[in-house]
Structures are given as structure tokens and as C-alpha cells.
ROKOL-705198 format. One line per field, with one value per residue (C-alpha): residue number from 1; z, y, x. Coordinates in nm, 2 decimals, always signed. Last residue first. Layout:
resi NUM,...
w Z,...
v Y,...
u X,...
! end
This chain:
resi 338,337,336,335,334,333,332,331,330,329,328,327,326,325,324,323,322,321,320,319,318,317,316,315,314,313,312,311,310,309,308,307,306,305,304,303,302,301,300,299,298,297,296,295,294,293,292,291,290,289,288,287,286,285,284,283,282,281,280,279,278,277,276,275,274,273,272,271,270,269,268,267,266,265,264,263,262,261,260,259,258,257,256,255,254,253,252,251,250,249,248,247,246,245,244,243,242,241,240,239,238,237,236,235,234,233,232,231,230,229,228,227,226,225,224,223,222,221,220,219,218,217,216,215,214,213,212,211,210,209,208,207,206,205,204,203,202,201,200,199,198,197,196,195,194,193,192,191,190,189,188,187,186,185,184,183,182,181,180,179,178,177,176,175,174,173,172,171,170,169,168,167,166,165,164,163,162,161,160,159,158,157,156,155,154,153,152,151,150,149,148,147,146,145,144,143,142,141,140,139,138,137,136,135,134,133,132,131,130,129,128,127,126,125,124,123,122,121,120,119,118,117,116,115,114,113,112,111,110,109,108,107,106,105,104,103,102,101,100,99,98,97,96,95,94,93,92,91,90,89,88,87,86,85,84,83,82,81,80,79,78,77,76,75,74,73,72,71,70,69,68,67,66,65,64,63,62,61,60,59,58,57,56,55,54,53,52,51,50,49,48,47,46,45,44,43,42,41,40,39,38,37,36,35,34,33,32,31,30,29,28,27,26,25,24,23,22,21,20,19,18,17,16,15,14,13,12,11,10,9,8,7,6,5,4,3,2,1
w +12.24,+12.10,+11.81,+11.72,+11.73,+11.50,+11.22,+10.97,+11.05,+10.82,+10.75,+11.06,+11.31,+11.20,+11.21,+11.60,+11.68,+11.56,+11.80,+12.04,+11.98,+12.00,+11.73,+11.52,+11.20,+10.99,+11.36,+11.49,+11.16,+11.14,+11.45,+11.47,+11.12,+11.27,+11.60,+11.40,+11.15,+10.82,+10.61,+10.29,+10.04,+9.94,+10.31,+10.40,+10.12,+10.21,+10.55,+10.49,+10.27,+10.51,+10.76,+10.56,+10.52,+10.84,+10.91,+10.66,+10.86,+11.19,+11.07,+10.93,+11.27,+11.45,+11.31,+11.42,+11.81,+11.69,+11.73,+12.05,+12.23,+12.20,+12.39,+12.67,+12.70,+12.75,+13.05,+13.16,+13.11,+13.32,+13.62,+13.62,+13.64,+13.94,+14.10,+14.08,+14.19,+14.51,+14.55,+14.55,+14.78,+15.04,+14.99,+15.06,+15.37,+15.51,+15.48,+15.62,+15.94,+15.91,+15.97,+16.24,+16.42,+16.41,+16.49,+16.77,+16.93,+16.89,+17.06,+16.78,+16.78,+16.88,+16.61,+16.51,+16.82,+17.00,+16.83,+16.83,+16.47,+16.37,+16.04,+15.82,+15.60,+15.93,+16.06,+15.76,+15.72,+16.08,+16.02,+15.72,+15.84,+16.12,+15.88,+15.93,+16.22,+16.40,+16.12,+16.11,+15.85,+15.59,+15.30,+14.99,+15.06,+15.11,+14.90,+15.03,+14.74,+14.84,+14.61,+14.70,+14.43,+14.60,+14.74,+14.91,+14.96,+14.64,+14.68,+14.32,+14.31,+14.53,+14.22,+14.37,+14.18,+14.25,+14.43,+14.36,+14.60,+14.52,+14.82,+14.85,+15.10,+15.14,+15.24,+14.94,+14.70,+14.68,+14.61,+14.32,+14.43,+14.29,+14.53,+14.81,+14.69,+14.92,+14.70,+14.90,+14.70,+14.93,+14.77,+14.81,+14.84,+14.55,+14.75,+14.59,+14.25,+14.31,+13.97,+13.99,+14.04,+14.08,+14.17,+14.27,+14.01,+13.91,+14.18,+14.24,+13.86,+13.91,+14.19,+13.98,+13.68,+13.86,+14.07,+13.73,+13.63,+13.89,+13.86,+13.55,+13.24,+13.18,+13.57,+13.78,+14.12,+14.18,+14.49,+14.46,+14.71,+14.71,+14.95,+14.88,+15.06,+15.05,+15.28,+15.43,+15.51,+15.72,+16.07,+16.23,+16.57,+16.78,+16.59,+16.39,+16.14,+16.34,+16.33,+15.98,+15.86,+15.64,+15.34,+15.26,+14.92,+15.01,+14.70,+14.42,+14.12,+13.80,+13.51,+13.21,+13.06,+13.08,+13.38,+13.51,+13.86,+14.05,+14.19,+14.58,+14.78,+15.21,+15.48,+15.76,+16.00,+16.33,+16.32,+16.07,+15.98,+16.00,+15.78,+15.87,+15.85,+15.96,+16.21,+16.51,+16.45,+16.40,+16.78,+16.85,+16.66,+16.90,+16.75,+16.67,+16.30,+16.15,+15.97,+15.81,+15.63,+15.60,+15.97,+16.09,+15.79,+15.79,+16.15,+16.14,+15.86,+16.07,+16.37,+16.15,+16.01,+15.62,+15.56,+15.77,+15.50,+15.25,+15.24,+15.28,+15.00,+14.77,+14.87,+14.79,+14.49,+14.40,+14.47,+14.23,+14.01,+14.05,+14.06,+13.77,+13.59,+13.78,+13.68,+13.45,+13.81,+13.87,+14.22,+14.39,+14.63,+14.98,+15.12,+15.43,+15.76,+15.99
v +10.23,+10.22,+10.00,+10.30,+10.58,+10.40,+10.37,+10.62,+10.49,+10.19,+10.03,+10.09,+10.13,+9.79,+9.65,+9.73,+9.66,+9.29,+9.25,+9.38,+9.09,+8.84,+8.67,+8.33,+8.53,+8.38,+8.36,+8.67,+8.93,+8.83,+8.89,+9.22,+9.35,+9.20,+9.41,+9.74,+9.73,+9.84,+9.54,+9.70,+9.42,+9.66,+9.74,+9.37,+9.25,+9.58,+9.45,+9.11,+9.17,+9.40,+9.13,+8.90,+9.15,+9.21,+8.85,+8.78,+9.06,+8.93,+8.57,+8.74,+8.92,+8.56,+8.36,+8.62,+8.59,+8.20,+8.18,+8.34,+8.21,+7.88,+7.99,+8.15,+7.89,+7.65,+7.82,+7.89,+7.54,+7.45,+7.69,+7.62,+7.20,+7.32,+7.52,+7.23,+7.00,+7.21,+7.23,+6.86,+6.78,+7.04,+6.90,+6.57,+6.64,+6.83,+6.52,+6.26,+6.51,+6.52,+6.14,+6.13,+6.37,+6.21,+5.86,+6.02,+6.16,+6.55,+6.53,+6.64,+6.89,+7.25,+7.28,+7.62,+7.83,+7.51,+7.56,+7.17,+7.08,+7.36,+7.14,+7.40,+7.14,+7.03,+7.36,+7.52,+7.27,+7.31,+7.74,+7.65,+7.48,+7.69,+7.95,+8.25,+8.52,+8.38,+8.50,+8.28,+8.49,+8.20,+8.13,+7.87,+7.94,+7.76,+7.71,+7.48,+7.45,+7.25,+7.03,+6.93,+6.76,+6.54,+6.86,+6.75,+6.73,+7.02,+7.21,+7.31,+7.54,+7.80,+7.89,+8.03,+7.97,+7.57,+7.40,+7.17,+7.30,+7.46,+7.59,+7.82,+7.85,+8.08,+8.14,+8.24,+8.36,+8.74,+8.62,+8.38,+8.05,+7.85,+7.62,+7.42,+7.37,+7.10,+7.01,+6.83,+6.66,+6.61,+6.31,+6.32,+5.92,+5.82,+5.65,+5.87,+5.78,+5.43,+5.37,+4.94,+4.93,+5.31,+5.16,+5.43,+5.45,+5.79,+5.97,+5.92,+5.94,+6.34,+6.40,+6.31,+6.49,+6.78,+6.83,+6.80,+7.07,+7.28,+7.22,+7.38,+7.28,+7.36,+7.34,+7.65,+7.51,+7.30,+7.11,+6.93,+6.66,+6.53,+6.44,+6.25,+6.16,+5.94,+5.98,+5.84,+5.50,+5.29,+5.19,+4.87,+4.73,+5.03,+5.24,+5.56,+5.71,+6.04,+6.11,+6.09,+5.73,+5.83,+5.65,+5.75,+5.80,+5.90,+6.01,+5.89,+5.77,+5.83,+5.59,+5.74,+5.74,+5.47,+5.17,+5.15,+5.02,+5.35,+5.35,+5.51,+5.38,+5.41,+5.22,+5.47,+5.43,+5.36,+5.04,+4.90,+4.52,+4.56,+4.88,+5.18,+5.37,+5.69,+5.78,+5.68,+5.87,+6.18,+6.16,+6.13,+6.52,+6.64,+6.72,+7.05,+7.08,+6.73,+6.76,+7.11,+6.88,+7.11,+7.22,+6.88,+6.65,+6.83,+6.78,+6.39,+6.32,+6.42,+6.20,+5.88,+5.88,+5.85,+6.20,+6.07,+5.76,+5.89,+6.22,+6.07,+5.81,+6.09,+6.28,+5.94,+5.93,+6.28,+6.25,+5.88,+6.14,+6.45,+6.15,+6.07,+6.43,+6.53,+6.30,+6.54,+6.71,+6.46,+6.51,+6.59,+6.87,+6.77,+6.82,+7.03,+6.81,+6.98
u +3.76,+4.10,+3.98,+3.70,+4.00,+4.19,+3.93,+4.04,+4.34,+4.29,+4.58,+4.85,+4.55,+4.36,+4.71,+4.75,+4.39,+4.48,+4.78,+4.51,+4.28,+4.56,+4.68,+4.59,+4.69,+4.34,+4.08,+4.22,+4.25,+3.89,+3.76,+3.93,+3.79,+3.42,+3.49,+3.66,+3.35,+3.49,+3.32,+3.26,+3.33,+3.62,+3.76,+3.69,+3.94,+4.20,+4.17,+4.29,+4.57,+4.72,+4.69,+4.89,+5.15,+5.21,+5.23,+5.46,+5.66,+5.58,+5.74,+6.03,+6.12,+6.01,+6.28,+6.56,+6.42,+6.39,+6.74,+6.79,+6.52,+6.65,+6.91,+6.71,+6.49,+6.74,+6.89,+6.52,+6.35,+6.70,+6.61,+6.27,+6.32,+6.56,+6.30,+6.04,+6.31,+6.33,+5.96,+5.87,+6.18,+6.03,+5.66,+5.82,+5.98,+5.66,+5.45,+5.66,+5.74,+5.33,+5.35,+5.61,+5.44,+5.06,+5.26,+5.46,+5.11,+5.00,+4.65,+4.38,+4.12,+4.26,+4.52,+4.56,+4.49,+4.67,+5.00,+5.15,+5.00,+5.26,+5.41,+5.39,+5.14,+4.96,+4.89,+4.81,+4.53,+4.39,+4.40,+4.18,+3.96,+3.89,+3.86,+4.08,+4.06,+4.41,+4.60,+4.91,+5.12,+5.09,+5.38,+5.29,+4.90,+4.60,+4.29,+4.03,+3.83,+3.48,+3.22,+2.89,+2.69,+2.37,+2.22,+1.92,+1.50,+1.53,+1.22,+1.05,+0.72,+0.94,+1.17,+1.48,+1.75,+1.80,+2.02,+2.31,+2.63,+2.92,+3.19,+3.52,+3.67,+3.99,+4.33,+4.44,+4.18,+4.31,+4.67,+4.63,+4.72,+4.99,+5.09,+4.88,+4.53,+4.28,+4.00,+3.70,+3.43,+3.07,+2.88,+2.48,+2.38,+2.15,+1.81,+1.56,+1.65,+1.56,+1.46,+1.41,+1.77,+1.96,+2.31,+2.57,+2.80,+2.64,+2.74,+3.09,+3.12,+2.97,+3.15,+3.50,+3.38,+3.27,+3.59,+3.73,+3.54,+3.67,+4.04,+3.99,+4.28,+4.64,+4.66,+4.75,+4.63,+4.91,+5.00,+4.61,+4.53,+4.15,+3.92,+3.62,+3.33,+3.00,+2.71,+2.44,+2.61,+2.38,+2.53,+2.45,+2.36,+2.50,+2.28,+2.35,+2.04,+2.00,+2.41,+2.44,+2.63,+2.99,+3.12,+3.54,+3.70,+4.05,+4.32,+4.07,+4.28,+4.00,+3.98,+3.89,+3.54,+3.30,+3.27,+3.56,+3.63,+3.81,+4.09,+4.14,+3.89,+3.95,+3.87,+3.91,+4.26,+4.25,+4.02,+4.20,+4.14,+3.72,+3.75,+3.58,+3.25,+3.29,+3.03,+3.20,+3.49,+3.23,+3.13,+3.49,+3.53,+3.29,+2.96,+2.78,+2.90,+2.83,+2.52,+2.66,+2.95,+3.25,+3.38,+3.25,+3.35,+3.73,+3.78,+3.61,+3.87,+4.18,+4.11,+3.98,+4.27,+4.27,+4.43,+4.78,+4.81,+4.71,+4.93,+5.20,+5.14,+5.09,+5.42,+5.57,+5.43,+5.50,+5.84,+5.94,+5.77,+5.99,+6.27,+6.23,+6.20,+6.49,+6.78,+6.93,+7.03,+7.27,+7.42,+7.10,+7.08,+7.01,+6.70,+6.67,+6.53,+6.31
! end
């Protein structure tokens, strides 16, 4: 395995993070939309597909004419409302009752999607929602042919950034309903799965099987049988996942060097607003004085309503609030400590 070299101009960072990224993107891609890889993650995801052999689900994938290794994959979406959405693969599937030599009928629609980060500024899991929910309503519904929508299975694969106690996990969302037995749902057409991995693995043997596969290809350990057990290791499969590993290590070291100089400036900008933040606490202060002794005469003593209050005018934090409510009116301290 190949360490990457530190770059020589490290204001050059933000470039090449994205020059990176596409390149980790392309990777990805191009070993994801094998026919191989996808029928591991359809059988250990898709309950139609969990007692047959992975060439069983090759069959099932409907591919392009040009590229019989590869599935045919769709990656931009035509816009119809809302933002555009980059699929990473977006594959159709026929179920193993409807398959016929003469013509397969696609049953099913898939997406898998890359995510390094986990710790967006917003919920991966409602975009998961907005991208299975577009998948599903660009399906054509002519003359109210509800009936014929095609369920669509999302797949979130989570490398970096992963709290501890969901590492390693599944975790899956399906349409149903809660249990009223007048209504019987004939399918789920919103499936969505988090495949959450980790940054280090200790090669626990009891894991997923889908899990254990993913780990595999991103630690580049597709040899390890225990791991592995679906797919012969051929110099395309190892020359891809080589592809793979390369650019995850590049993508980590310029994350470390973008921390390192968010830090550096950090930590001299942090001097001067250190002195610009004492005056700003005592304005504070004194707003929040203000405040209380209002409430206190319109008789609004209530430590929750005080604490709202003080929170929507200073724009603090509800135990910056309890603080003030304990310098001005102790009589309530005890209440905001409870």
C-alpha cells in the first residue's frame, strides 16, 4: 500500500481535497457497479434475494447491452422540481419469480450511496428521504397506476465520523404501518439502509455479513475468506480496491492538514476576540438583568418561561440562562437546578 506524499504547497489543499473527492468518487463507481459487488449487498439487504447465490443475483440485475461486467448505472438526475440530486449507482433489479430468459421486468429500483462523513451540518437521514422519495415519484403513474410504483431500497454506506456505539451497525427504515390490522401494506416502496463502518475495525468475526464484506474492501482484506467469502480476488477486483484505499488515504491526510491550519488560525483569532468576548458577556449580563427584573414585576417568576426568554433575546444556551436566573433571582436557584 502506497503512503501519500505530502504536498509541497499546502495552500493548495482545498483544490486538491476536491480534485480527491472526485477521484475517490470515480473509484468507488466503478468497483460498486459490478455486478459481483452489487449482488452481495442486494442479497444480505433485499429479503427477496437472501437464499440465492450471488450469480443467481447477476442475472437479476438488469445491465447495459455495452457492459456486460459492469451494471448500467444512473448517476444525474433529469430535473423535474427541487435540486438536482448526483446518484453514486442507481441500478433496476427483476425478482427471482418474474425472470425469464425472454425478458426480464424490473421489480425493483436501487441506490447506493457513498458517505465519508457522517457528521454533516444537516441529517443524512432525511436526505436519504429526499433521494427515495424523488426515486419514487419520477416513476410514471399514467392513467393512476399507483399499484405499478416500483419499491426503491436506498443504501448509505458511512466511513468517518461515527459515534462509537453505532459503528459497525445496520441500521434499516421501511414504510409500514403501526399495527392497525384493517390496513395491509401489499409492499414497502421506501427502504432505506445505514451501513455504518468504522475508521479502525478489530475484525470481529460475529458482525454482519455486510458489514464484515464492506470492511474488507475499504482495509483492503478482500483476500481473508471469513470476510470475503463471495467474490474471487481477480487483478481488476485488486487493482480497483488499491484505487479505493489510495484515495481514502489522500482524503484523510488533507483533512488533517485542513485541521491543523483551521487550528493555527484559530488560535490567533481566538486571541483577539477572547478580549472582545469579556465586553460582550458583560452587555450580556446586563441585558439579562434587564430581562428578569421586567418578568419579576409583570410576575412571571417561572424558571422555564424566565429560561425561555433569556434564550430567544441573548441567543444562549439554556444553562447560560440558569446562570443569570441564579445571579438575579436566588430565590429561584434551587428551581433552575432541578
Amino acid at each position: 500500500m502506497n503512503t501519500p506524499k505530502k504536498m509541497i504547497f499546502e495552500d493548495s489543499v482545498s483544490s486538491n481535497h476536491k480534485e480527491n473527492k472526485l477521484s475517490y468518487d470515480d473509484a468507488f463507481k466503478r468497483f460498486f457497479s459490478r455486478k459481483a459487488v452489487l449482488a452481495v449487498l442486494l442479497r444480505e439487504i433485499i429479503p427477496d434475494y437472501h437464499d440465492l447465490s450471488i450469480s443467481e443475483i447477476e442475472e437479476l440485475i438488469i445491465s447495459s447491452r455495452i457492459n456486460q461486467l459492469n451494471a448500467e448505472t444512473l448517476t444525474e438526475e433529469d430535473v423535474i422540481f427541487g435540486s438536482k440530486i448526483m446518484y453514486d449507482v442507481v441500478i433496476q433489479c427483476a425478482l427471482p419469480d418474474t425472470y425469464t430468459f425472454s425478458a426480464m421486468e424490473a421489480n425493483i429500483i436501487f441506490d447506493l450511496e457513498m458517505q465519508r462523513k457522517y457528521q454533516m451540518p444537516y441529517s443524512l437521514y432525511d436526505r436519504a428521504v429526499y433521494y427515495t422519495s424523488r426515486l419514487i415519484a419520477k416513476q410514471s403513474v399514467e392513467h393512476s397506476s399507483y399499484d405499478k410504483l416500483l419499491p426503491v431500497y436506498s443504501t448509505w454506506i458511512c466511513l468517518c465520523g461515527i459515534p462509537e456505539e453505532l459503528q459497525n451497525t445496520v441500521h434499516s427504515f421501511r414504510l409500514q404501518d403501526l399495527g392497525n390490522p384493517h390496513i395491509v401494506l401489499q409492499k414497502s416502496l421506501f427502504n432505506i439502509d445505514f451501513l455504518l463502518l468504522s475508521e479502525d475495525y478489530d475484525w470481529d468475526t460475529s458482525d454482519a455479513t455486510i458489514i464484515k464484506f464492506l470492511q474488507a474492501v475499504f482495509k483492503n482484506r478482500m483476500a481473508d475468506s471469513a470476510f470475503n467469502p463471495f467474490l474471487q480476488i481477480s487483478p481488476e477486483i485488486e487493482s480497483e480496491v488499491e484505487s479505493i484505499m489510495t484515495a481514502q488515504e489522500e482524503y484523510e491526510y488533507e483533512l488533517q492538514v485542513e485541521r491543523e491550519q483551521a487550528a493555527a488560525e484559530g488560535r490567533e483569532e481566538g486571541r483577539a476576540e477572547g478580549r472582545a468576548e469579556g465586553r460582550a458577556e458583560g452587555r450580556a449580563e446586563g441585558r439579562a438583568e434587564g430581562i428578569i427584573s421586567a418578568a419579576v414585576k409583570l410576575h412571571m417568576t417561572d424558571v422555564g418561561v424566565l429560561t425561555s426568554m433569556l434564550v430567544d433575546e441573548l441567543l444562549i444556551t439554556p444553562k447560560q440562562a440558569h446562570e443569570y436566573i441564579k445571579k438575579f433571582l436566588p430565590e429561584k436557584s434551587n428551581d433552575s437546578e432541578e
